[in-house]
VOROLO-322485 format. One line per field, with one value per atom (N, C-alpha, C): x, y, z; atom name; residue in one letter. Coordinates in Angstrom, 3 decimals, always signed. Each point is the difference from the previous one (the first is absolute). Layout:
BEGIN
c1 <- [X, ...]
c2 <- [Y, ...]
c3 <- [Z, ...]
atom <- [CA, ...]
rest <- [A, ...]
! end
This chain:
BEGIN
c1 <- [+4.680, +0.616, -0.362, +1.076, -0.201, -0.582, -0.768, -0.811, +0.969, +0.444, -0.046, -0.390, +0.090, -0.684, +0.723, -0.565, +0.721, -0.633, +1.228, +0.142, +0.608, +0.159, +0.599, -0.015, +0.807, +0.062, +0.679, -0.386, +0.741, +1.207, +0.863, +0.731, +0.377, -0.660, +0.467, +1.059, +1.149, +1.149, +0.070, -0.566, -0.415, +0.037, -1.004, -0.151, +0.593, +0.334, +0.580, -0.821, -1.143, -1.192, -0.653, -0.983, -0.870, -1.069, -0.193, -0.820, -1.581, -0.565, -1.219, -1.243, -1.115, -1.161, +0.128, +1.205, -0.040, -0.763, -0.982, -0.914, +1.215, -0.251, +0.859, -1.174, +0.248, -1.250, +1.251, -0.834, +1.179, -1.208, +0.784, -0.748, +1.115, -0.728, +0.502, -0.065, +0.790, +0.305, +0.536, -1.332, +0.074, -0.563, -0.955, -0.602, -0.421, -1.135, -0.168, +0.409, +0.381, +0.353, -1.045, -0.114, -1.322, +0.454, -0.806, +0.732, -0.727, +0.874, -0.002, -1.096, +1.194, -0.468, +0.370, -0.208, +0.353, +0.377, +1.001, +0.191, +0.302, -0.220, +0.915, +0.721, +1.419, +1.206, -0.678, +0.501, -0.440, +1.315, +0.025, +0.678, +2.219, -0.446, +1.584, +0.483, -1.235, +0.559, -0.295, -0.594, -0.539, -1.657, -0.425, -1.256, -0.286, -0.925, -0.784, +0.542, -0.411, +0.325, +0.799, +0.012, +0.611, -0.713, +0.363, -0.814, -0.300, +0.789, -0.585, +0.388, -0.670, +0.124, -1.150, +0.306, -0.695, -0.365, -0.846, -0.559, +0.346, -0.101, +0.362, +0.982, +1.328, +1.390, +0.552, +0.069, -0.114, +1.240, +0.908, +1.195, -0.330, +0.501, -0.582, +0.721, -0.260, +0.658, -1.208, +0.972, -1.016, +0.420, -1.111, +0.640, -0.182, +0.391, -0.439, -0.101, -0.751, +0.003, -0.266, +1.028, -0.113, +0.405, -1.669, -0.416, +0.715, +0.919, +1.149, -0.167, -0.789, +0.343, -0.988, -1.096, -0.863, +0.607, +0.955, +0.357, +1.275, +0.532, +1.224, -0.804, -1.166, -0.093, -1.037, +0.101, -0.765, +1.075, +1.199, +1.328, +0.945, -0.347, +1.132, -0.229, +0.489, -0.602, +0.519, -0.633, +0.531, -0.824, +0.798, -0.822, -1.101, -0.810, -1.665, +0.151, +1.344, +0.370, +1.199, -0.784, +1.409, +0.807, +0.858, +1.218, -0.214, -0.543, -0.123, -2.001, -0.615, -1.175, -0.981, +0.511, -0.331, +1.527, +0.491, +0.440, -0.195, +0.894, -0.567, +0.751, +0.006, +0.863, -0.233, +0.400, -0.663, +0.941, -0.489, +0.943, -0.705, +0.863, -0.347, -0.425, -0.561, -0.332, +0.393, +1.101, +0.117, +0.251, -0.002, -0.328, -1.210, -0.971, -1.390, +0.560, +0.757, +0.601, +0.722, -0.232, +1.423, -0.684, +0.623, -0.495, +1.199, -1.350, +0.543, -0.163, +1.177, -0.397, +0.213, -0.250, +0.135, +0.070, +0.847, +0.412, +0.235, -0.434, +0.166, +0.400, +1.063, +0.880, +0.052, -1.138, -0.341, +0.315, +0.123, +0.149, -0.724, -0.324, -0.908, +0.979, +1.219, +0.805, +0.667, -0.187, +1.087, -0.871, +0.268, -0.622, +1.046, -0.564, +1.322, -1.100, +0.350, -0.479, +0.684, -0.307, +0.704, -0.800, +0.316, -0.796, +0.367, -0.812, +0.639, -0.465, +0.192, -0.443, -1.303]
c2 <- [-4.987, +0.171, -1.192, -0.472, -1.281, +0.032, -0.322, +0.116, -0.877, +0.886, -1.075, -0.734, -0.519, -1.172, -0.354, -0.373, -0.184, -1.893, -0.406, -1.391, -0.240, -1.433, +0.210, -2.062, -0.292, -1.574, -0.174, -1.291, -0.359, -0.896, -0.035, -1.068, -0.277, -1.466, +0.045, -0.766, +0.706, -0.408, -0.621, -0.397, -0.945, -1.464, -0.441, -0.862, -0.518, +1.226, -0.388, +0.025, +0.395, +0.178, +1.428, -0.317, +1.190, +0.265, +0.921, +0.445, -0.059, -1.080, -0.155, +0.442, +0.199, +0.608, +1.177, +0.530, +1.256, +1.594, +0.435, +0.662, +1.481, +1.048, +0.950, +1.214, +0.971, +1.406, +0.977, +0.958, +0.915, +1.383, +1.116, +1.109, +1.173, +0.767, +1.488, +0.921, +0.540, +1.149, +1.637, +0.394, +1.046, +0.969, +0.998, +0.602, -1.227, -0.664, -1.722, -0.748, -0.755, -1.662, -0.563, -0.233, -0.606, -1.934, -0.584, -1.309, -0.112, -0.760, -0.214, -1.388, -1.032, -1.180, -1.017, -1.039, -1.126, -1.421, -0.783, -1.112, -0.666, -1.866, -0.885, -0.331, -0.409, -0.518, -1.340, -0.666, -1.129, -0.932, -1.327, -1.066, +0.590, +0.763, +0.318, +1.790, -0.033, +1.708, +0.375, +0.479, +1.071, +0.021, +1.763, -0.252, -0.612, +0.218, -0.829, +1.306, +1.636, +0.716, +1.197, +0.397, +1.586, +1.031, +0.405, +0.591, +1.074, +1.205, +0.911, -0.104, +0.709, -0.123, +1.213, +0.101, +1.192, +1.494, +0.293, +1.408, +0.362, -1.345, -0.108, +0.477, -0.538, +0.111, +1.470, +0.625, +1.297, +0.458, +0.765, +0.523, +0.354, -0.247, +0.469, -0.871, -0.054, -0.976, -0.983, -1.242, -1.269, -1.060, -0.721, -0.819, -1.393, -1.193, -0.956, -0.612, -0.714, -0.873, -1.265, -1.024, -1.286, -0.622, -0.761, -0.236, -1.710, +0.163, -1.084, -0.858, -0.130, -0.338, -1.039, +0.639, -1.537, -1.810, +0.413, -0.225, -1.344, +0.932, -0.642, -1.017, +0.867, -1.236, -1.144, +0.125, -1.517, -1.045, +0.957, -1.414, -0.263, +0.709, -0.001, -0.058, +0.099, -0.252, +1.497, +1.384, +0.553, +0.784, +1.102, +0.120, +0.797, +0.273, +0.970, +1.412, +0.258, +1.590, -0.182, +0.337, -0.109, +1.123, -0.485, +1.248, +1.033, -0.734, +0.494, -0.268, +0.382, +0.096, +0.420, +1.306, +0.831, +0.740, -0.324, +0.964, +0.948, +1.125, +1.322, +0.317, +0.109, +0.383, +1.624, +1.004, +1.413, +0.461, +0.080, +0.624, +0.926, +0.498, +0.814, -0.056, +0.124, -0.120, +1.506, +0.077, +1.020, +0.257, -1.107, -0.789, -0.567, +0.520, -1.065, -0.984, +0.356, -0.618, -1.548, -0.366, -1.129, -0.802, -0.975, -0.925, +0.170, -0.184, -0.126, -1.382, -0.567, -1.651, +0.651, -0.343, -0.108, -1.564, -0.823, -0.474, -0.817, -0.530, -0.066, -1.699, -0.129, -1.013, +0.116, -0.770, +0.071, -1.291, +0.020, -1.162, +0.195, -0.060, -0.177, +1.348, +0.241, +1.100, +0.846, +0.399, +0.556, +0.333, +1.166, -0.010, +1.097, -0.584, +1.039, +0.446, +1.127, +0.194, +0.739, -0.087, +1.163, +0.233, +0.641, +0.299, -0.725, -1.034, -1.210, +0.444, -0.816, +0.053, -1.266]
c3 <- [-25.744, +1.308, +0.874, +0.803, +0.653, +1.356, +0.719, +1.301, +1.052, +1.383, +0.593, +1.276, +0.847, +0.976, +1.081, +1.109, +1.386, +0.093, +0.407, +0.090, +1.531, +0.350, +1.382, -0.049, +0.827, +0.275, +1.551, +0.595, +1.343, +0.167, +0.069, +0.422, +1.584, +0.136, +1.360, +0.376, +0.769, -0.198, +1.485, +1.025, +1.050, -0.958, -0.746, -0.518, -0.938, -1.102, -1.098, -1.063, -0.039, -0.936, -0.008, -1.002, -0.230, +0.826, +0.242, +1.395, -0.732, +0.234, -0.771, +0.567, -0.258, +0.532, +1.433, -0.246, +0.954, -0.812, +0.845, -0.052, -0.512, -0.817, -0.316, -0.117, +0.735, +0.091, -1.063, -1.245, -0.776, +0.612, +0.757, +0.189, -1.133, +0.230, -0.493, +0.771, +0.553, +0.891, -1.255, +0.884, -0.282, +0.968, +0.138, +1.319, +1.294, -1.080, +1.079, -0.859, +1.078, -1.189, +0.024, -1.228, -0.670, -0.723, +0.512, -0.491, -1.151, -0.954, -1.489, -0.681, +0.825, -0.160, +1.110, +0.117, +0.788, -0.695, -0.347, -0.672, +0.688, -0.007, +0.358, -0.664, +0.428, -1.187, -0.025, -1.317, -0.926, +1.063, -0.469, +0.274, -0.415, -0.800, -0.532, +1.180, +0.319, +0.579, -0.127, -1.143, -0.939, -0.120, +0.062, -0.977, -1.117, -0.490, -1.035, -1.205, +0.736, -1.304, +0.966, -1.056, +0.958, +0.725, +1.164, +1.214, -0.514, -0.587, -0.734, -1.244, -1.112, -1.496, -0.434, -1.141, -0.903, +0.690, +0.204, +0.059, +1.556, +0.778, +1.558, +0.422, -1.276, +0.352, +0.184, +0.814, -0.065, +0.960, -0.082, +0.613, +1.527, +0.935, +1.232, +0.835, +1.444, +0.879, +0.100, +0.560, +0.323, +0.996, +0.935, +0.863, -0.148, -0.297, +0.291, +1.616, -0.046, +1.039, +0.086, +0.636, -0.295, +1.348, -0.250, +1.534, +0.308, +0.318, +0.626, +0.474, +1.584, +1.279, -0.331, -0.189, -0.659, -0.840, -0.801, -1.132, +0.990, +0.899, +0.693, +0.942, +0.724, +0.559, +0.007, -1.240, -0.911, +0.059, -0.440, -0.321, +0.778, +1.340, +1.029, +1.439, +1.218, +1.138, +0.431, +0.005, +0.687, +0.886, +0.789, +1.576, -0.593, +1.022, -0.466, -0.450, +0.398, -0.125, -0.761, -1.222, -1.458, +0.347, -0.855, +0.065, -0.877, -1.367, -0.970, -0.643, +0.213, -0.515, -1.560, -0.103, -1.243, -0.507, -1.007, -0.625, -0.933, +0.047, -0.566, -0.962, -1.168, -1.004, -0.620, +0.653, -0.907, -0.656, -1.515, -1.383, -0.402, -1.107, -1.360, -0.821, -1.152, -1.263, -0.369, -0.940, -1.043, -1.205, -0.864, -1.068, -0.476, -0.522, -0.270, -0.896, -0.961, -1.102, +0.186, +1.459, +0.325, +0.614, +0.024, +0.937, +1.479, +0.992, +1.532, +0.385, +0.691, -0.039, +1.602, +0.912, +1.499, +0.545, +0.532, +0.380, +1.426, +0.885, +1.361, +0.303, +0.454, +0.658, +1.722, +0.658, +1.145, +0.939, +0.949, +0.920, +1.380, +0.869, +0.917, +1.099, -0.415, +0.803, -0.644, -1.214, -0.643, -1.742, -0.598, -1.535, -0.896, -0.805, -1.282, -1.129, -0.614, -1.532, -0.900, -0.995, -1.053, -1.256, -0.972, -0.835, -0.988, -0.497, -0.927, -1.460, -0.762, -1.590, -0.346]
atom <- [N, CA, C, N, CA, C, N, CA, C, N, CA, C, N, CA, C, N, CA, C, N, CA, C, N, CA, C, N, CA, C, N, CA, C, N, CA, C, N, CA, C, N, CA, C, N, CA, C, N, CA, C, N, CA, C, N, CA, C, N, CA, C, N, CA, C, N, CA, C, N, CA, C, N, CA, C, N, CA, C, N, CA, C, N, CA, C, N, CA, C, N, CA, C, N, CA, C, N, CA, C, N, CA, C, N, CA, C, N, CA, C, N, CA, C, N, CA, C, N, CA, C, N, CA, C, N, CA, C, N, CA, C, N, CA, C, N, CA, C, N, CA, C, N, CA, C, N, CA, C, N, CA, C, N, CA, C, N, CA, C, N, CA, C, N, CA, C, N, CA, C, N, CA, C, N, CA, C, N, CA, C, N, CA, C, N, CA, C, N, CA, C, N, CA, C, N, CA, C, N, CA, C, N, CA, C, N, CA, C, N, CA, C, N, CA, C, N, CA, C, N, CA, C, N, CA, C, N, CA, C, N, CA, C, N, CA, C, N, CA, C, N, CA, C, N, CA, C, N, CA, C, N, CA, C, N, CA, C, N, CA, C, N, CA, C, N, CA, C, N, CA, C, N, CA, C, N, CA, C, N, CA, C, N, CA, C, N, CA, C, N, CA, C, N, CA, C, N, CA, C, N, CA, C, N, CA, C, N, CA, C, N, CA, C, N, CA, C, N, CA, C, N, CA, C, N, CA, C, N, CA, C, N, CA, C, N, CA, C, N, CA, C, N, CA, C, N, CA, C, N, CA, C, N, CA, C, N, CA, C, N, CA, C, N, CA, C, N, CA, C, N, CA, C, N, CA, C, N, CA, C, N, CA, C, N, CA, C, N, CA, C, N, CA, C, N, CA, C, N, CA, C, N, CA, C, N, CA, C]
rest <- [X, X, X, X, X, X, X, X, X, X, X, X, X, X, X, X, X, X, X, X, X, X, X, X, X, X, X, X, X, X, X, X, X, X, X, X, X, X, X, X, X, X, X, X, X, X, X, X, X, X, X, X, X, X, X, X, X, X, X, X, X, X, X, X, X, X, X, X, X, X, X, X, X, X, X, X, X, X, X, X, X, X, X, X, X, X, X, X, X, X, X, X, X, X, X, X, X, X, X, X, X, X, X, X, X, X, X, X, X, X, X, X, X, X, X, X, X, X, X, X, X, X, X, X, X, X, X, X, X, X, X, X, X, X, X, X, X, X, X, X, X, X, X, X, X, X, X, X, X, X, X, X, X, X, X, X, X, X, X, X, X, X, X, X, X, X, X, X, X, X, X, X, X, X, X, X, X, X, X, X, X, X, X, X, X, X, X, X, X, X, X, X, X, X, X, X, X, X, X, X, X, X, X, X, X, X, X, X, X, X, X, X, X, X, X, X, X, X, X, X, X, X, X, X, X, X, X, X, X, X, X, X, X, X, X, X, X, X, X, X, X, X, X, X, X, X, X, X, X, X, X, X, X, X, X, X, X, X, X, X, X, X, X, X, X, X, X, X, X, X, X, X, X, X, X, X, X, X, X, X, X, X, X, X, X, X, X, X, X, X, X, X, X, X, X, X, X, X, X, X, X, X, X, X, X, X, X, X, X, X, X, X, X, X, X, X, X, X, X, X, X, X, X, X, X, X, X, X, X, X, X, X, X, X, X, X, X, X, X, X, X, X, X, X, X, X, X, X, X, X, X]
! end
């Protein structure tokens, strides 16, 4: 039986690149949300491995959070009071069996996601 794993990457579509060393919090909501882990994305977007995997990966709801505002204004001039700061991504898991890719295409005003492969 095949195990499966929660993945996630940035694209920042301000720039045109990959949203590199932005800080990402994975909690689990359930009675309290309890946070999981904390990663920085690598130079491409992405972790190094997958945020959850094996015994962890467990059916339930979950939130990411990917702390933005930092990230923007390293590469940009904008005012002290972002528009956009932290985003919040809260899904499902009801499949252990699959992979969840999560996704986030952000710009300093505006973000998208979907559930990728």
């Amino acid at each position: 039986m095949k195990q499966g794993f929660l993945t996630t990457h940035v694209l920042d579509t301000y720039s045109g690149t990959p949203g590199k060393n932005i800080k990402v919090d994975l909690y689990f909501i359930g009675k309290k949300r309890k946070k999981i882990t904390t990663v920085i994305l690598n130079n491409d977007g992405r972790s190094k491995k997958p945020l959850l995997e094996g015994n962890k990966f467990m059916k339930g709801e979950y939130e990411l959070v990917f702390h933005i505002g930092k990230y923007f204004k390293k590469i940009s001039s904008l005012p002290k009071i972002l528009f956009l700061n932290e985003v919040i991504i809260r899904f499902g898991i009801s499949n252990i069996d699959e992979h969840y890719h999560i996704p986030l295409l952000v710009s300093p005003w505006s973000y998208s996601t979907y559930r990728g492969s």
